[in-house]
C-alpha positions as CSV (number, residue, x, y, z in Angstrom):
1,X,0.0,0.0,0.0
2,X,1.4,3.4,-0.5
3,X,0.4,6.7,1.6
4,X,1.1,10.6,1.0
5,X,3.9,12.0,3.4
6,X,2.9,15.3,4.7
7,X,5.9,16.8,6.3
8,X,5.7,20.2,7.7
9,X,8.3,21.6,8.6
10,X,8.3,25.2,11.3
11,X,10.6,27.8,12.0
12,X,10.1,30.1,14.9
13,X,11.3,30.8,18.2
14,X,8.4,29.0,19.9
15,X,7.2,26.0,17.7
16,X,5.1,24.3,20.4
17,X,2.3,26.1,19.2
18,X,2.7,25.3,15.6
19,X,3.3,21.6,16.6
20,X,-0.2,21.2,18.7
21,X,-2.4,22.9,15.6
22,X,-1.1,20.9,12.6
23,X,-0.9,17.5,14.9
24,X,-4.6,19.0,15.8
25,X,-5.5,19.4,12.0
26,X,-3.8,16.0,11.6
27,X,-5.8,14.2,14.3
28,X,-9.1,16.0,12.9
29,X,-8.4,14.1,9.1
30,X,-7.3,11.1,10.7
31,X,-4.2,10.9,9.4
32,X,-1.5,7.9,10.4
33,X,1.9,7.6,11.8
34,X,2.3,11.1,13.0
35,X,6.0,11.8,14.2
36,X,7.2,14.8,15.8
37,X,11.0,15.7,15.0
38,X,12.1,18.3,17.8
39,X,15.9,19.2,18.1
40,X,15.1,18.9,21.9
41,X,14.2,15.2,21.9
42,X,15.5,12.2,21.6
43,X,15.3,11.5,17.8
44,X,18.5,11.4,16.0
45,X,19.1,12.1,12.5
46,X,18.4,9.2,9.6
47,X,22.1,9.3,8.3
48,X,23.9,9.7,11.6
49,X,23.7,7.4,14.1
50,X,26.4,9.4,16.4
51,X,23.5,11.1,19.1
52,X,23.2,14.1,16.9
53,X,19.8,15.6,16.8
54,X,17.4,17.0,14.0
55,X,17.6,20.5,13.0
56,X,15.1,21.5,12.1
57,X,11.3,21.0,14.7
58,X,8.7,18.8,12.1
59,X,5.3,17.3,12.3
60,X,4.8,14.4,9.3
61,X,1.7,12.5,8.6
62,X,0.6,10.0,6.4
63,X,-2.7,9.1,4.5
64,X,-3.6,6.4,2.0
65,X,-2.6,7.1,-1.5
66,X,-5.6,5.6,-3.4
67,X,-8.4,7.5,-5.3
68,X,-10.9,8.3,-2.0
69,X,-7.6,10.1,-0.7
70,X,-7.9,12.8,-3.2
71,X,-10.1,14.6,-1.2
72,X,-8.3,14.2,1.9
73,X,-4.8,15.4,0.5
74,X,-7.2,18.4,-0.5
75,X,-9.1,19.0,2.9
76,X,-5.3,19.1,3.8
77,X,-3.9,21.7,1.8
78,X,-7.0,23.9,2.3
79,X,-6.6,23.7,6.1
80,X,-3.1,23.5,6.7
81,X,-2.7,26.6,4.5
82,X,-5.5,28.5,6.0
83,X,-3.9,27.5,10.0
84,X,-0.7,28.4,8.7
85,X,-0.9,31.4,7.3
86,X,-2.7,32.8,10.4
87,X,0.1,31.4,12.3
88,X,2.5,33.6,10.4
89,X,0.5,36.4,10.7
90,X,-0.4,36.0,14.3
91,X,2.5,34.4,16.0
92,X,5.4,34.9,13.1
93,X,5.9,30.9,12.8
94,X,7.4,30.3,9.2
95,X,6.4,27.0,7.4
96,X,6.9,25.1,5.0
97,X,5.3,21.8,3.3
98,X,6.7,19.0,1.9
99,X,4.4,15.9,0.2
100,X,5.6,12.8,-1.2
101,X,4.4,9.5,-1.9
102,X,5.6,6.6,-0.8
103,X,5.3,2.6,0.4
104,X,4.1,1.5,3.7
105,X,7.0,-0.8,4.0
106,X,9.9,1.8,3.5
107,X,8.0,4.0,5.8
108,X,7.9,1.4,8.3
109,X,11.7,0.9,7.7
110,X,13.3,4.6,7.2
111,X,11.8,6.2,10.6
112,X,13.0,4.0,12.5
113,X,16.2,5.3,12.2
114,X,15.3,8.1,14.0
115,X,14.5,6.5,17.2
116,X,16.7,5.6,19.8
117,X,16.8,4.6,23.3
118,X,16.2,7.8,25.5
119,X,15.8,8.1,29.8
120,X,13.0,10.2,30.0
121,X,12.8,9.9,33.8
122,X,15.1,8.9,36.9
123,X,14.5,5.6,36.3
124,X,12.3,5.0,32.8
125,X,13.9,4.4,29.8
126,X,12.2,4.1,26.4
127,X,14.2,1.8,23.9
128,X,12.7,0.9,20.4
129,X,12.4,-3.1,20.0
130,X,15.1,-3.2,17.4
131,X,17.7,-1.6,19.1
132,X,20.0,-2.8,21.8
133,X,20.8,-1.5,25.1
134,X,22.4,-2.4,28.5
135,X,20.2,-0.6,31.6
136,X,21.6,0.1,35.1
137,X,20.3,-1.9,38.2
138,X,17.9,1.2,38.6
139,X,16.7,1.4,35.1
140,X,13.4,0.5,33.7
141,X,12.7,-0.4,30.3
142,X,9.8,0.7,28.6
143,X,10.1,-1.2,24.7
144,X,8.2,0.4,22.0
145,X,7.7,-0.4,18.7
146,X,5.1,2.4,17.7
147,X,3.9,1.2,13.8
148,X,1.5,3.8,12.9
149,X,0.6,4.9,16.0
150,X,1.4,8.0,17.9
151,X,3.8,7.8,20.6
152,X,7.4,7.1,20.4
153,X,7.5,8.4,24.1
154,X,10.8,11.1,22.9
155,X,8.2,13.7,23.1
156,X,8.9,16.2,26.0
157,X,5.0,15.9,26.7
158,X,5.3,11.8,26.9
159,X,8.4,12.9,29.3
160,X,6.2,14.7,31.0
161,X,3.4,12.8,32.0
162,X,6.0,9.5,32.8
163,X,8.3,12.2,34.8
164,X,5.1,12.6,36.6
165,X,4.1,9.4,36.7
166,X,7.2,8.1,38.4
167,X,6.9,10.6,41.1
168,X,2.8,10.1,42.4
169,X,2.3,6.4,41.4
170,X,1.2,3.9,44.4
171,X,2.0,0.9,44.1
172,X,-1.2,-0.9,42.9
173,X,-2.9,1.8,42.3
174,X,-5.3,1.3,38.6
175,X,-4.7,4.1,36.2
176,X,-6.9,4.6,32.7
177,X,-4.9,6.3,29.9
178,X,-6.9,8.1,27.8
179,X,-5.6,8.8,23.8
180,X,-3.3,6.0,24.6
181,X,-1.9,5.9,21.3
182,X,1.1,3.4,21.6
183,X,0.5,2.6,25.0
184,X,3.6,3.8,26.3
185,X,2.2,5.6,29.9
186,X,0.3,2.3,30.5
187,X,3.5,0.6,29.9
188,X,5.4,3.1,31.9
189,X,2.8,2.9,35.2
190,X,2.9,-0.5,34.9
191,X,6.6,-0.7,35.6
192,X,6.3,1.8,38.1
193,X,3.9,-0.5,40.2
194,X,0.4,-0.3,38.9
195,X,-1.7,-2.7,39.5
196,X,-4.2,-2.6,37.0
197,X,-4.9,0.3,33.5
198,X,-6.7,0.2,30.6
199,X,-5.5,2.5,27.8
200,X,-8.2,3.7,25.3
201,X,-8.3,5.4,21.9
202,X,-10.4,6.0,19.4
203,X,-8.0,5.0,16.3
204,X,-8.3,1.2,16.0
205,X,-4.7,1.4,14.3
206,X,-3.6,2.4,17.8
207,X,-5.6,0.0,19.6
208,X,-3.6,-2.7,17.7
209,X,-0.2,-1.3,18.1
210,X,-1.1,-0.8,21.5
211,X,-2.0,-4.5,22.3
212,X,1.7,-5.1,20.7
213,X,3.4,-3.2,22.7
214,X,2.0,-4.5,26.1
215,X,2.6,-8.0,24.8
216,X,6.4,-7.1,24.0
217,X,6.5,-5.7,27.8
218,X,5.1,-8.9,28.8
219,X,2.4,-6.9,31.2
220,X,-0.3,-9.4,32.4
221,X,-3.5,-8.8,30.4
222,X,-5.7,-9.9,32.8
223,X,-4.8,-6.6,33.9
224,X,-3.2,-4.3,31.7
225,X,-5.7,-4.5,28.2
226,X,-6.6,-1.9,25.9
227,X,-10.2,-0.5,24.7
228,X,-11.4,1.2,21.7
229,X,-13.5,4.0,21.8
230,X,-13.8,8.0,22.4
231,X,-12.5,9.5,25.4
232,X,-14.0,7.6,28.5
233,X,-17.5,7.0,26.9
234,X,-17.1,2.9,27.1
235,X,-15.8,3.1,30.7
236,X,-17.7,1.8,33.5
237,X,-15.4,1.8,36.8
238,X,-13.3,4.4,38.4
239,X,-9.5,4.7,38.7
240,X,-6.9,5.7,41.1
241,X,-5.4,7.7,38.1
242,X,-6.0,9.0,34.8
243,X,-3.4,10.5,32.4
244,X,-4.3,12.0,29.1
245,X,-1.9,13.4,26.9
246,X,-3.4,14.8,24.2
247,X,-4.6,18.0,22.5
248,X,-5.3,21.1,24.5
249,X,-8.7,21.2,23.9
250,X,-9.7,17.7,24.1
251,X,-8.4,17.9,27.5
252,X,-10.8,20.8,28.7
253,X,-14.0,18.4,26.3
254,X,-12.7,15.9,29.3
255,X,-12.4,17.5,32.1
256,X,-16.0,17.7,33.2
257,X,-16.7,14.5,32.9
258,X,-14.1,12.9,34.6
259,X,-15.9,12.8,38.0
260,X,-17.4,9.8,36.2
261,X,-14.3,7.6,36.5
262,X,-11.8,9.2,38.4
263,X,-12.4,8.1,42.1
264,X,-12.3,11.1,45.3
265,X,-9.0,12.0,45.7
266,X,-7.9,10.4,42.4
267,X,-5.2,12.6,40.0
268,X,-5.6,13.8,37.2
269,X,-2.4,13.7,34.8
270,X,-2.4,15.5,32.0
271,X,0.1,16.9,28.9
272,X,-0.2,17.8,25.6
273,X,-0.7,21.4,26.6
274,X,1.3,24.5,24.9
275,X,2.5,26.4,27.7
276,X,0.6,29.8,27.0
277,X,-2.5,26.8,27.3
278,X,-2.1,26.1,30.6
279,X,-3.9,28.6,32.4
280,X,-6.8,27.8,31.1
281,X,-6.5,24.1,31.7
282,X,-5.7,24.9,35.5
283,X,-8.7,27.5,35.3
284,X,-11.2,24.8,33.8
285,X,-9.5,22.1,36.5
286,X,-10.5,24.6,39.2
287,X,-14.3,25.5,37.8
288,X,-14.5,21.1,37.9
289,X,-14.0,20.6,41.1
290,X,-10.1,19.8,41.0
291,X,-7.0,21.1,42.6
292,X,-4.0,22.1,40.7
293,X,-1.0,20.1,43.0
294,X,1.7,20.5,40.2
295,X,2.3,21.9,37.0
296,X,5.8,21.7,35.2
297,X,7.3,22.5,32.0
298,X,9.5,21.2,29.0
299,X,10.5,23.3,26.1
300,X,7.4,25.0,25.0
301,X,4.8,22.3,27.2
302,X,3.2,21.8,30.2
303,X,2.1,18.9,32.2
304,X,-0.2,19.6,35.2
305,X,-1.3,17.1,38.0
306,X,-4.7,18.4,39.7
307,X,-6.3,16.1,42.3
308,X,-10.2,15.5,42.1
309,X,-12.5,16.7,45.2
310,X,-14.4,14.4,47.6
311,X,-17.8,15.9,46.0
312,X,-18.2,17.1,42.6
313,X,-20.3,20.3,44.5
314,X,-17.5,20.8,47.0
315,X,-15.2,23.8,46.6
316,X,-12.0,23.1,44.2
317,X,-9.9,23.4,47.1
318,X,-12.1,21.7,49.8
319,X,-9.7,18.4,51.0
């Protein structure tokens, strides 16, 4: 099968924002396979395999090249130029577009020499399944193999959330990750000491890459699985925690109903969120009934931690 590449690539002092509105228009036209390169991460370059980074900061998607993709690669071009444009005007972010066509398999093949294994945390380390690495006694290994899914865990947001992760985790406590995309903070609270987690998402593509990787990671799956469907509408039970790290604005869409499956006291992990954005997420946290306990930043993002009241009609900071 072949697929379009859409490679954007952004120039600007501040390119978080750029980066969350085209992997927003992305998500919207369901494109594949989205890969962030950031200079800051832990992607190296496809022809040097010395640690170097990227340059330049790009967001790539794909989409199936056949005849019903005509109007997708042109919903594409109409939105992406209409976005950018008012990015350049508004923000004075520069960018530029790139399409070419090209097979699933070498797809599958040239990325991956981009990804290498990268310690996001004290103790988490993300490796890729083909690569080889030695970890210290105090290492964990989170093995990723992300197909056409999103999630490669480089991503200072992914950093983020497992940063976090590593630092409120209980052991046993049950955790639901929500856009879980390659599973990797399911993964990453498992090793930590979760006892139970479901990751959903509504991309079946990621579903199945997902399921992969918690196989390769060898986590139980009588209780580590994965669900598909949109935000938390299929979930029934409540958790200890739930991480989301995902757009900006699907974030505040979840927030209010979150009291639905986040037990009293639960946290509430989230990323994904520009740091001019996270105001308003803590404001929005606050008008739901939750309390901000931490909010930190990488590069251009923020990752918040706000812990739900007893009662949804108690005061945010009532504990």
């Amino acid at each position: 099968m072949k697929y379009i590449e859409a490679k954007i690539t952004i120039n600007a002092d501040n390119p978080g924002i750029a980066e969350e509105l085209i992997v927003s228009i992305f998500d919207d036209l369901k494109l594949k396979g989205v890969v962030i390169e950031d200079p800051n991460d832990g992607l190296r370059t496809a022809t040097d395999n010395t640690g170097n980074q990227p340059i330049d900061h790009t967001v790539t998607g794909y989409f199936p090249a056949d005849s019903p993709a005509d109007s997708l690669g042109e919903k594409l071009r109409i939105a992406l130029e209409s976005s950018l444009d008012d990015l350049k005007i508004c923000q004075g972010i520069a960018t530029s577009v790139i399409y070419r066509k090209i097979d699933e398999e070498d797809w599958a093949e040239s990325w991956k020499a981009f990804f290498w294994p990268e310690k996001i945390s004290d103790h988490i380390v993300v490796k890729p399944t083909w690569r080889e690495y030695e970890p210290s006694p105090d290492e964990l290994i989170v093995e990723i193999d992300p197909g056409m899914a999103f999630g490669t865990g480089t991503h200072p947001t992914t950093a983020l959330c497992i940063q976090i992760l590593e630092k409120r985790i209980l052991p046993g406590q049950s955790l639901l990750d929500v856009g879980t995309g390659s599973g990797i903070l399911l993964i990453a609270a498992a090793k930590l000491g979760a006892g139970n987690g479901i990751g959903m998402d509504n991309d079946h593509v990621a579903t199945g890459v997902a399921r992969s990787n918690l196989k390769i990671n060898n986590l139980d799956p009588a209780r580590f699985s994965v669900a598909a469907g949109n935000l938390i509408d299929p979930i029934a039970s409540q958790f200890d925690l739930i991480t989301a790290n995902i757009l900006t604005d699907v974030i505040l869409e979840l927030i209010g109903p979150l009291h639905r499956v986040l037990k009293p006291g639960g946290l509430f992990i989230c990323s994904g969120i520009i740091e001019a954005y996270a105001d308003k997420v803590v404001k929005h946290l606050k008008a739901n009934n939750f309390q901000q306990i931490e909010k930190r930043f990488q590069g251009d993002w923020a990752g918040i931690v706000a812990r739900r009241g007893d009662n949804k009609n108690d005061s945010a900071g009532a504990r």
